[in-house]
C-alpha positions as CSV (number, residue, x, y, z in Angstrom):
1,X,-11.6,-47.8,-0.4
2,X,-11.6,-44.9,-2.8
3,X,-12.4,-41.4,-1.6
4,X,-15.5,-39.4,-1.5
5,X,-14.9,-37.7,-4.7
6,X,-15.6,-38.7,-7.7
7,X,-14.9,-37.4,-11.5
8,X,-17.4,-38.2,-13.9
9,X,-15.0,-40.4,-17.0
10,X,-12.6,-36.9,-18.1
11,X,-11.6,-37.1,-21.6
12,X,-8.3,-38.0,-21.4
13,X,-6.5,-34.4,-22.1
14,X,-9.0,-33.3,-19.3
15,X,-8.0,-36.2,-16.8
16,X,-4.2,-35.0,-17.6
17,X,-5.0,-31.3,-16.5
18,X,-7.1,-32.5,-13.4
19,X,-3.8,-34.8,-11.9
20,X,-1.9,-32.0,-13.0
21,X,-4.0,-29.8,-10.7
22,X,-4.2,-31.9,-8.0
23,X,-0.1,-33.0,-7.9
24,X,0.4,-28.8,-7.8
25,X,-2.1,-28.6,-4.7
26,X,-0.3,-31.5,-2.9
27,X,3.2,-30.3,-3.9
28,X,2.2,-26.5,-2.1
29,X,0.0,-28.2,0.7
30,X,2.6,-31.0,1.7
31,X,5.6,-30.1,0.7
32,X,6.7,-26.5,-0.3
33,X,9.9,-25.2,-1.6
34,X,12.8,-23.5,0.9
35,X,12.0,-20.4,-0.8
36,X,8.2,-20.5,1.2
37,X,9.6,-22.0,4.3
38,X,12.4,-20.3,5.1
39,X,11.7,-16.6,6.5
40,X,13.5,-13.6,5.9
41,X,16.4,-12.1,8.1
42,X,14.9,-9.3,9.2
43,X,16.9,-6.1,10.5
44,X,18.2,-6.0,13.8
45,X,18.7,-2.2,14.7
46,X,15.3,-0.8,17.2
47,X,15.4,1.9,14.8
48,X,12.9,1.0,12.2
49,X,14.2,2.1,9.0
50,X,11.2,1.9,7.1
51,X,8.8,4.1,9.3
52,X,12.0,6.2,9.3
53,X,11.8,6.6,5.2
54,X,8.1,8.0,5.8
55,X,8.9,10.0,8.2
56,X,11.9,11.6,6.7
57,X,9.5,12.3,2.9
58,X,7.2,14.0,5.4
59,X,10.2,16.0,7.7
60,X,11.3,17.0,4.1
61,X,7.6,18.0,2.6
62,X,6.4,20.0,6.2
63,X,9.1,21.6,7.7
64,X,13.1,21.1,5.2
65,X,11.6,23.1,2.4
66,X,8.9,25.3,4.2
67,X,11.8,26.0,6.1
68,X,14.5,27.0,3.3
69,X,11.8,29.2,1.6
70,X,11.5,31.1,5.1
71,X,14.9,31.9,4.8
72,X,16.3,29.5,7.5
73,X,19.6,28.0,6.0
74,X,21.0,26.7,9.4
75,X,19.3,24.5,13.1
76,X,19.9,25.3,15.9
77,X,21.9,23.1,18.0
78,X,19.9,20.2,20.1
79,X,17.0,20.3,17.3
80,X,15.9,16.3,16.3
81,X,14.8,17.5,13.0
82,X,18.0,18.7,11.8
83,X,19.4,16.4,8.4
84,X,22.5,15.9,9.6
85,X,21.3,14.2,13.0
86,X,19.3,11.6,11.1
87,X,20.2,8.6,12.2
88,X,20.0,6.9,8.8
89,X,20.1,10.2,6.6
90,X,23.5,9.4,4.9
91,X,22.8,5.9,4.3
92,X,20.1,6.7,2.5
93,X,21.6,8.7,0.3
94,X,24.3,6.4,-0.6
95,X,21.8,4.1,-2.0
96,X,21.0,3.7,-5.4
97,X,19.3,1.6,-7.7
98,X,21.6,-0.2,-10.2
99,X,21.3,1.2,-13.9
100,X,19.4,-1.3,-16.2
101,X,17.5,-3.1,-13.6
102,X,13.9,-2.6,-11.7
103,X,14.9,-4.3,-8.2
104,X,18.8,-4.4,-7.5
105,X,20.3,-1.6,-5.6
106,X,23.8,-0.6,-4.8
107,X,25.7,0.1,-1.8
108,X,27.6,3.8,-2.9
109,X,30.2,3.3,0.1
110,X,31.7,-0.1,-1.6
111,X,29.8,-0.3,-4.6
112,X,28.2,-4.2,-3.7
113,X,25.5,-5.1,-5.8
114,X,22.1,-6.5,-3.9
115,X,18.8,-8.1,-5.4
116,X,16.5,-5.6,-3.5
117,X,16.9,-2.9,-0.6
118,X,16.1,-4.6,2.3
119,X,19.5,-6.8,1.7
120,X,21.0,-3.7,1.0
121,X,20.0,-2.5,4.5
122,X,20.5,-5.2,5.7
123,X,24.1,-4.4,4.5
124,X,24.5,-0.9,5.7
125,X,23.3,-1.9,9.4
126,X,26.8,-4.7,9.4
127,X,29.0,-3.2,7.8
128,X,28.3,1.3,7.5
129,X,26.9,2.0,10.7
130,X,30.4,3.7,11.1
131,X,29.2,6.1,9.3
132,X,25.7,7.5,10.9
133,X,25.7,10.4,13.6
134,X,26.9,9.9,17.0
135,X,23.7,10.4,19.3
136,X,21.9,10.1,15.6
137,X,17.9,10.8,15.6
138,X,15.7,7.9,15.2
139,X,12.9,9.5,12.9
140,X,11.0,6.5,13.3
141,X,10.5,8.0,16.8
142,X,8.4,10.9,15.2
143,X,6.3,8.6,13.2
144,X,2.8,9.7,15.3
145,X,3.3,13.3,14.9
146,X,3.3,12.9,11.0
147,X,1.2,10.3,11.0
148,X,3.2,8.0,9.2
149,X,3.9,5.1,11.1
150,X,2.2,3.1,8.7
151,X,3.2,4.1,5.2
152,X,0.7,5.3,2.4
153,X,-2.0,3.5,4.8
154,X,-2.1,6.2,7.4
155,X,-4.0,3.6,10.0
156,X,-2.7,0.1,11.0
157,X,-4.3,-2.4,8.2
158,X,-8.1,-3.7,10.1
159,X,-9.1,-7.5,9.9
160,X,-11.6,-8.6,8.0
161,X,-14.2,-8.8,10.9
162,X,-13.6,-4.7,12.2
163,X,-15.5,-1.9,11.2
164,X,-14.4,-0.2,8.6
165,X,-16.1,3.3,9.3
166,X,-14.8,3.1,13.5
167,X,-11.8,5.1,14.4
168,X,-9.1,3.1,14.8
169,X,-7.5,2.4,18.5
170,X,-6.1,5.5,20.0
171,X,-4.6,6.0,23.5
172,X,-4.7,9.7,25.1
173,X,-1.7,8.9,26.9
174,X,0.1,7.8,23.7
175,X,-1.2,11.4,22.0
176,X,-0.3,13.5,25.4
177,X,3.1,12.4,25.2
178,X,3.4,12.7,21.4
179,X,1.8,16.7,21.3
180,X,4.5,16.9,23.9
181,X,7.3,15.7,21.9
182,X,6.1,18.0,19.1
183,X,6.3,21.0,21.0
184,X,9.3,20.1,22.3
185,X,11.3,19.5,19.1
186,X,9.6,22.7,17.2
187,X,10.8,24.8,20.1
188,X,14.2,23.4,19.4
189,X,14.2,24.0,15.7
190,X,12.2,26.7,15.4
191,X,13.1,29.1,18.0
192,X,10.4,32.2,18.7
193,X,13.2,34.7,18.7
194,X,13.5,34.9,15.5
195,X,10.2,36.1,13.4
196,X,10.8,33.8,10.3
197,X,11.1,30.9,12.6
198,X,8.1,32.1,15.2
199,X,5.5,32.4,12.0
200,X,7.0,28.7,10.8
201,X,6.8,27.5,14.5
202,X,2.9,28.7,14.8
203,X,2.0,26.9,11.6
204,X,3.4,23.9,12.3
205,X,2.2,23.6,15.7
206,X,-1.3,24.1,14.9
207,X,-1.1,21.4,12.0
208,X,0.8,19.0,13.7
209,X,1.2,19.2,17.3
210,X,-2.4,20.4,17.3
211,X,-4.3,17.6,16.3
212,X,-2.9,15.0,18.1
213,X,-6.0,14.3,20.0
214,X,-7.9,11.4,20.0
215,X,-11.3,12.7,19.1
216,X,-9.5,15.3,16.5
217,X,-8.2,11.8,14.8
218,X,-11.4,10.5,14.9
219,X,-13.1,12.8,13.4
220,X,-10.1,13.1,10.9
221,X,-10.9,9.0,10.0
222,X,-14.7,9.8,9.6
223,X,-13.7,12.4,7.1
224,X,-11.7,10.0,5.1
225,X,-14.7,7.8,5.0
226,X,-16.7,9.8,3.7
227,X,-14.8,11.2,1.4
228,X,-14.2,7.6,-0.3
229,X,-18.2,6.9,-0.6
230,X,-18.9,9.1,-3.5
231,X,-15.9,6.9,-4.9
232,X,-16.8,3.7,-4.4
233,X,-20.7,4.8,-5.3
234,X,-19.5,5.6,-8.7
235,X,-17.6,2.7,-9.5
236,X,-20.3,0.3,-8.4
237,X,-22.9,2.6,-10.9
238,X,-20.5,2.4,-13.4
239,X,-20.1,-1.7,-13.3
240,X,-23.8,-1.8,-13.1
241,X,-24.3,0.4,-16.4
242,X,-21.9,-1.9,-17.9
243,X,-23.5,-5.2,-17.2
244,X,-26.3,-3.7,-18.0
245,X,-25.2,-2.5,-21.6
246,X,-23.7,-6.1,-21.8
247,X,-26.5,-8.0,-21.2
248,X,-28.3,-5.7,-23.7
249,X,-26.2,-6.3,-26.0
250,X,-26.1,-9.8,-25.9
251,X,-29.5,-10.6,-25.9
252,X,-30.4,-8.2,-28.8
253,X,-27.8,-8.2,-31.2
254,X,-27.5,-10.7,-33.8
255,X,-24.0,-10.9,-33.8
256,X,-23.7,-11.5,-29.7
257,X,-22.2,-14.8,-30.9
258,X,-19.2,-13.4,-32.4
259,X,-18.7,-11.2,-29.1
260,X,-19.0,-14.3,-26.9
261,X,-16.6,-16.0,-29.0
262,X,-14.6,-13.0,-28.7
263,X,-14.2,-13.2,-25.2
264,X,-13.7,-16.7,-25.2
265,X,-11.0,-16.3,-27.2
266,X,-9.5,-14.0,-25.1
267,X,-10.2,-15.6,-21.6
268,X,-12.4,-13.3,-20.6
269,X,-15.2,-16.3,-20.6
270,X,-14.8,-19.7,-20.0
271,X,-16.4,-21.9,-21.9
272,X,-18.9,-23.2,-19.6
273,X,-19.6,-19.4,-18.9
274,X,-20.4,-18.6,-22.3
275,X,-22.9,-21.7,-22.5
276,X,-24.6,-20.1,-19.3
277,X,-25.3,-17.2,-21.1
278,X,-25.7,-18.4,-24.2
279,X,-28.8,-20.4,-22.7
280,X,-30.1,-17.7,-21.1
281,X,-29.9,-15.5,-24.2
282,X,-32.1,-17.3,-25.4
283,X,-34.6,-18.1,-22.9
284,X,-35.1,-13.8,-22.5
285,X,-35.3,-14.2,-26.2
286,X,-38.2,-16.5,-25.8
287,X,-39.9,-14.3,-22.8
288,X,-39.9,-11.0,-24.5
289,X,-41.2,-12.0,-28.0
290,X,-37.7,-11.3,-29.8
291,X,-37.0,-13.1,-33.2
292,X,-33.8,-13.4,-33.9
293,X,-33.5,-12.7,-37.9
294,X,-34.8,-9.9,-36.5
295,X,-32.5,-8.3,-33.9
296,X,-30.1,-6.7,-35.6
C-alpha cells in the first residue's frame, strides 16, 4: 500500500532532485555519520578553562592595567589576582595559532600541531600541567564578580518559552558570598596602606563588589533591554521602508521584469516566488487604474 503522499507526475530532472532530497533526509534521520554521533572528549580538570579566558580579558581590562598606570608594579603576597598565580596563565601564553591557517593552533612547550584549541587544551591538561602554579588560582572561580561566566552573553542563554525582558535567576546567597569574595581578594591585592592602591581599591569595590545584588542586577538586565529597543525598532522600520520601496517599484516600473529576473538569477527569488508576485503585480495594476505602456 503506498503512502499518504503523493507527487503530482515530476518531470523527470524534478523527480531526480525530489529522491535526491528525500535519500539525504533518510541518510541524516536514520543513519548519520561518526562525525554526528560520536561526542567530543571534553576537558577533565574542575577548573573551567573557558570562563577562565573571560575572566582573565576582564582581570586584565579592570584591574592589570588600571593597576600598572597607578604605579603598582608588584602584588602582594596571598592576592588571587596576581598573573603569576593563574592557574592556566602560562598555558595560555604558550599557545599560538599556526602561521597560514584560520583554526590550527600550536602547543609552544613541544611545538605539536592541533586542528583547533580545545585539542590543544586538551593537550596542555595531559601532558603541561607540570608547568602551572602550585596552589594556582582558578579564575573561573571569579567569573560572578566580573560577570563573565558566560562569555560575550553576560546572562545564561533563555529558552524559547522565557521572557526575554525578566531578570534572569539570581540567588542572594550566591551574590552574598560572591561581594564577599570581592572584598576579600581586593583587600589582598590592593592593600589601603598604600594611597595608590587605597584610591584603586575604592573604585573597584564600588564597580564590582558593589553591585552584586540581586535587584542592582536586575535593574542592570532592564537597562540592557531597553537599550536594545531603539535597535531593533529601527531595523524593523528600515525592512518595512524597504518592502515598501520594493513593492513600489515593482508594481510601477516598467522594467520590474528585468529586476525580477534579476533576482531570479541570483537566488534571491525562486521561481515560484517570482510568479506570486508577478500575479499580483498585475492584479494592483488592474485595481489602481495603471497602464503599463505607461509606467515608466
Amino acid at each position: 500500500m503506498a503512502s499518504g503522499i503523493h507527487f503530482p507526475h515530476p518531470r523527470p530532472a524534478l523527480r531526480q532532485v525530489l529522491l535526491a532530497g528525500l535519500s539525504a533526509a533518510s541518510l541524516a534521520t536514520g543513519h548519520s555519520g561518526k562525525k554526528e554521533t560520536v561526542p567530543r572528549t571534553e576537558l577533565s580538570h574542575p577548573c573551567s578553562r573557558t570562563i577562565s579566558r573571560n575572566v582573565r580579558k576582564q582581570v586584565q581590562k579592570e584591574v592589570l592595567k588600571p593597576s600598572e598606570k597607578a604605579g603598582i608594579t608588584s602584588w602582594p603576597f596571598g592576592c588571587p589576582l596576581d598573573p603569576a598565580r593563574d592557574l592556566f596563565g602560562d598555558h595560555e601564553k604558550q599557545k599560538s595559532r599556526k602561521r597560514g591557517t584560520t583554526t590550527q593552533w600550536v602547543c609552544g612547550y613541544c611545538q605539536k600541531v592541533f586542528k583547533n584549541e580545545h585539542y590543544l587544551d586538551m593537550h596542555m591538561e595531559r601532558k603541561h600541567m607540570s608547568q602551572t602554579p602550585a596552589n594556582g588560582v582558578c579564575l573561573a572561580d571569579y567569573c560572578e564578580i566580573f560577570d563573565s561566566c558566560y562569555g560575550d552573553l553576560r546572562r545564561p542563554p533563555r529558552r524559547s518559552s522565557e521572557n526575554s525582558q525578566a531578570p534572569p535567576p539570581c540567588s542572594n546567597e550566591t551574590m552574598a558570598k560572591e561581594r564577599k569574595r570581592c572584598g576579600d581578594s581586593l583587600t589582598k591585592c590592593l592593600p589601603l596602606e598604600q594611597d595608590a592602591a587605597r584610591q584603586l581599591h575604592a573604585k573597584l569595590s564600588k564597580h564590582f563588589c558593589q553591585t552584586l545584588d540581586c535587584r542592582i542586577r536586575a535593574e542592570q538586565h532592564r537597562d540592557q533591554h531597553a537599550e536594545m529597543m531603539p535597535v531593533i525598532v529601527i531595523l524593523i522600520l528600515v525592512v518595512l521602508c524597504g518592502f515598501v520601496i520594493f513593492s513600489l517599484v515593482v508594481c510601477c516600473v516598467d522594467y520590474s521584469d528585468d529586476i525580477l529576473n534579476f533576482l531570479v538569477e541570483s537566488k534571491v527569488l525562486s521561481p515560484d516566488t517570482r510568479k506570486q508576485v508577478t500575479k499580483a503585480r498585475e492584479t494592483t495594476r488592474k485595481q489602481i487604474g495603471i497602464d503599463r505602456t505607461k509606467g515608466i
